[in-house]
N, C-alpha and C positions, 0 to 999 in steps of 0.2 A: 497324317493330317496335313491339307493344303497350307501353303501359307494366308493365307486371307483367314481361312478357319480360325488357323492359330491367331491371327490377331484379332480376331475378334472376338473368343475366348478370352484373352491375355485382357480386352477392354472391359469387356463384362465382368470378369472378376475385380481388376479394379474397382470397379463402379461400384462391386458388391459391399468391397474394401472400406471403403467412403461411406459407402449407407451406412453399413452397420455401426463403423466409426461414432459418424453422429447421432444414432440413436442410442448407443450407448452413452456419450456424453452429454444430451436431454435424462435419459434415466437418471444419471449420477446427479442433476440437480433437480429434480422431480421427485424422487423416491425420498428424501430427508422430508420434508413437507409431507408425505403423507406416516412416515414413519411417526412426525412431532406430532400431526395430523389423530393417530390415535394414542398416543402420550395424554393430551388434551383431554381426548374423551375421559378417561379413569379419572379427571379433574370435573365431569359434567359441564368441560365446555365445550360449545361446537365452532369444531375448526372451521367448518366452511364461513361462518357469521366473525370468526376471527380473522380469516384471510380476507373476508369481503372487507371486512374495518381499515385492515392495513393498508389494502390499495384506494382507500376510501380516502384516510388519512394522507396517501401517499399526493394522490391527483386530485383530491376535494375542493383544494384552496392553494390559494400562493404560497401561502406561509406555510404548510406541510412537504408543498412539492419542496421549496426550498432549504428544511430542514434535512429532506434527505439528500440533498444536492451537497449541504454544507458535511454531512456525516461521510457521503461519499471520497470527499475532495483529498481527506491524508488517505484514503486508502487508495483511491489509486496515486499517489505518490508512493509512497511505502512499497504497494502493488510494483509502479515502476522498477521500483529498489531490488525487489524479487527477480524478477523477469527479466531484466537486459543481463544483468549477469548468469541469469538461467542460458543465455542465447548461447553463452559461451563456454557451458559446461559447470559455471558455479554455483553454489548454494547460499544465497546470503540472506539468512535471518535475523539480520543484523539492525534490520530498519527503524527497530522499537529504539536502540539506542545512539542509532546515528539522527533520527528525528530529535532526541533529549539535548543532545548535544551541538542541535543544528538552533533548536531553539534556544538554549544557555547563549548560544556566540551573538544569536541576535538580539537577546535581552541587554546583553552587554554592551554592544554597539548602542542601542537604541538610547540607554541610559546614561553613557558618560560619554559617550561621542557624537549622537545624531538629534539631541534631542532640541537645540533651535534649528531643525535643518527643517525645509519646506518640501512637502509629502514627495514632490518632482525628483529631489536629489534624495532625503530619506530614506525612502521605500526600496527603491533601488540597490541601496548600497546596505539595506537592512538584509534584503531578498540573497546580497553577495556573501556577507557574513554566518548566516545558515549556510549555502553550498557549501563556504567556506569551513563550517564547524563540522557538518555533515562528513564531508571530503576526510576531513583530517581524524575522525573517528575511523571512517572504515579504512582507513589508509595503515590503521595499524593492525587491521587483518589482513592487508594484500601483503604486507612485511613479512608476516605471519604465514603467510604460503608462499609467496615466493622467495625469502631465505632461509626460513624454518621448515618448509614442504608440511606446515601444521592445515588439518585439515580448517578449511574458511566456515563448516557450517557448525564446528562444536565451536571455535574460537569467537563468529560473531555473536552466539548464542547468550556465552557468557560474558561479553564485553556488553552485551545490554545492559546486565545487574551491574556490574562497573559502571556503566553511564549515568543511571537510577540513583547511584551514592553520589556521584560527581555533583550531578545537579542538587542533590540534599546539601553536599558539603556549602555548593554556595549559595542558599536559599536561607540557609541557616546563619551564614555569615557575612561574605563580603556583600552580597546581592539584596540582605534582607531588608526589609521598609522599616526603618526607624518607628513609622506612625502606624504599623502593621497589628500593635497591642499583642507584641509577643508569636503572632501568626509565621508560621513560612512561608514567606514568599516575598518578593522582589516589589520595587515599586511599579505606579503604574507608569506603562511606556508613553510618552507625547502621542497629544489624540492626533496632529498631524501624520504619524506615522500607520495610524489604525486604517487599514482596507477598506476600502468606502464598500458598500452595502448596498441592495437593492431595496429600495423603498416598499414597506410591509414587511420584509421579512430579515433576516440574521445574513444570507448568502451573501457573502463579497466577492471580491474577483480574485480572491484565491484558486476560484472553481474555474475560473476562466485559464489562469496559468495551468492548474494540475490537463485540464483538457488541449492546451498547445504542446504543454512536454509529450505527454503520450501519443500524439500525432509526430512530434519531431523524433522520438526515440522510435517510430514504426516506422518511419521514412528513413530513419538511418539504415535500421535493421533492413530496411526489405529495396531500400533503390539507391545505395552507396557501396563501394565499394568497403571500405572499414565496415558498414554492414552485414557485406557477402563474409572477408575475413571471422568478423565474430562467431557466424554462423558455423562455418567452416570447424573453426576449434572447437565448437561443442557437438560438433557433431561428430568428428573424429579428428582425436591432437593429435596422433599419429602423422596422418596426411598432411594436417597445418604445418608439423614438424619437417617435413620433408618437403615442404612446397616453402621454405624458408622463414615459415612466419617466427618473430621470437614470443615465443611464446608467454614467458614469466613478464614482459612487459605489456600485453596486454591485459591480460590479468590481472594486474594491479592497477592499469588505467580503467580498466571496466568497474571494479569494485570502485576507486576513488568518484565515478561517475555516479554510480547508481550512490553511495553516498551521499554524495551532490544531493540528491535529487529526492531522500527522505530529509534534509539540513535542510529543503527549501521549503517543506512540509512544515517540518518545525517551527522555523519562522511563520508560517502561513497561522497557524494554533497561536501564534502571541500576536501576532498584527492583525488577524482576523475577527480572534473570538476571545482569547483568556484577557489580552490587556496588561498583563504581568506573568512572570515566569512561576510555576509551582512545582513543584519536587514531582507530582500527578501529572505534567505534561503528558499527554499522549499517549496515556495509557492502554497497551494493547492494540492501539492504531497501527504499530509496526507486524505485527503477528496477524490481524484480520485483512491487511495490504497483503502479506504472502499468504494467505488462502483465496484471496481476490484472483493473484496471479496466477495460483494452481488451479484457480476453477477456469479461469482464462487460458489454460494451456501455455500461457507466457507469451501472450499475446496482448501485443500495449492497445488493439483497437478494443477488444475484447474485453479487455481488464475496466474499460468504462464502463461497459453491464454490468459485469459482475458487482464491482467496487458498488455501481448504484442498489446490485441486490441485497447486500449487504447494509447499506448504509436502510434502506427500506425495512429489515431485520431489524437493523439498530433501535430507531424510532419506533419502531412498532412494541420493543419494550414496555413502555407505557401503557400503550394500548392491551397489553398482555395485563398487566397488572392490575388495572379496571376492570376487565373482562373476568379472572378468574380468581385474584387472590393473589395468584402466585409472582413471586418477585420479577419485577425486571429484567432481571439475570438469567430467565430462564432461557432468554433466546441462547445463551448458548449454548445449550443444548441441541439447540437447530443446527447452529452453526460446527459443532462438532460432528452430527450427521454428516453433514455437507463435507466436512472434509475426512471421514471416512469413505463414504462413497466417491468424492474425487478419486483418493488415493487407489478405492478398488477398481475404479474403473481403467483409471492408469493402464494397469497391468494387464486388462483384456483387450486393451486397444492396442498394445504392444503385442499381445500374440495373436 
């Protein structure tokens, strides 16, 4: 075979490589929708009249688009939490409890340190206190792999349930509202510090941050050198290892980062929307962030769709339960599709 032949063989199969690639991963989030699609039916509801409702509810009015805008905002935070440390070979499902713990630091802040402070200085230094609470959660998984060699995706797993108690412990005690008539939960934080909002609807500018982080953290990833490095060790630590990187030090800077950045979420849930800290922070915001991220391939531009298809899922609960009976909850049923078929398709796009 001429050389020319050969490369242009060699180009066409790539090319073929690529196609198939993304028609595989169009099926993987196509095929859950019709799989819930005739779930539906044996309910005598019709999926098509439920799907039209959701995008209906979704793009109909301000106040829907913006609920899914507001549902979206901790997943992709959370999402982020997933995926930059995915860049560098780790697994951190940790998000659910580094979110809990981002928001504890800045209930804390807000209430016995910021609360005659003016939104300008506030906000700010509330926004630093979740990194901060965030940071120092997953920092005790990076310890955890990098002096313990313990793996980072059982340990952050279970430091979520540890986080979950943390926050009960001080919802229940030091945190709790005197005037609460026996409730858990915290008082509420100075309206100065609360996220202004866009007029009609709930969305604040929490959505405007979750959407700069994941633009900074895909600029680091794809046109920085500490970028190229990340990418590098997850791709193969071998090489890293031998091109001089140290390794256990970034590892533990990556996890303290992505940390960071479900801690900013948290805060985002108390200065956005809750107003006060509850034991129920963020429920499962951490775990539908990393399915955000796996249907994004770990991808921060990407992880904005998905996070919004989800958060669209989310809201549409409601609308399920009007329509059919069936409880709200049932979307996750969808949403376990979805991350079944993610997972399978994984694996075909690897061979």
């Amino acid at each position: 075979m001429s050389q020319p032949t050969s490369i242009a063989f060699e180009s066409k199969s790539t090319f073929l490589q690529r196609h198939s690639s993304w028609m595989i991963q169009t099926a993987a989030i196509i095929a859950p929708f019709i799989l819930f699609g005739i779930f539906l039916t044996f309910y005598e509801v019709n999926p098509i009249e439920l799907y039209s409702s959701m995008v209906a509810t979704t793009f109909g009015d301000l106040y829907g688009f913006g609920e899914v805008l507001l549902k979206a905002t901790p997943f992709i935070l959370t999402g982020l939490a997933a995926a930059l440390p995915a860049k560098a070979g780790l697994v951190n499902v940790g998000g659910e409890g580094q979110l809990a713990i981002g928001a504890l630091f800045a209930t804390w802040f807000a209430i016995f340190y910021l609360d005659q402070m003016p939104a300008l200085i506030g906000i700010p230094i509330m926004l630093l206190a979740g990194a901060l609470g965030g940071a120092a959660w997953a920092s005790v998984v990076a310890v955890l792999k990098v002096k313990g060699k313990l793996n980072e995706t059982i340990t952050s797993v279970l430091l979520n349930y540890v986080a979950v108690f943390i926050v009960g412990f001080f919802v229940h005690g030091m945190l709790k509202d005197p005037n609460s008539f026996n409730w858990p939960f915290s008082p509420e934080i100075s309206y100065s510090l609360r996220l202004p909002v866009i007029n009609g609807t709930r969305l604040h500018i929490g959505f405007v941050i979750a959407i700069v982080l994941a633009v900074a953290v895909w600029f680091i990833l794809s046109k920085t050198r500490l970028g190229y490095r990340i990418r590098v060790l997850g791709s193969n630590r071998l090489a890293a290892e031998r091109a001089g990187m140290n390794i256990n030090r970034m590892y533990f800077w990556v996890l303290l980062a992505a940390g960071a950045i479900a801690g900013i979420a948290g805060m985002i849930e108390i200065a956005g929307i809750e107003g006060r800290l509850r034991a129920t922070v963020g429920t499962n915001f951490g775990y539908l962030g990393f399915l955000a991220a796996m249907m994004a391939w770990n991808n921060p531009l990407r992880l904005m769709a998905t996070a919004f298809l989800l958060g669209m899922i989310s809201v549409a609960g409601n609308k399920l339960e009007i329509f059919s009976g069936l409880p709200s909850s049932s979307v996750n049923i969808l949403m376990a599709l979805v991350l079944f078929f993610i997972l399978g398709s994984g694996k075909l796009v690897k061979r």
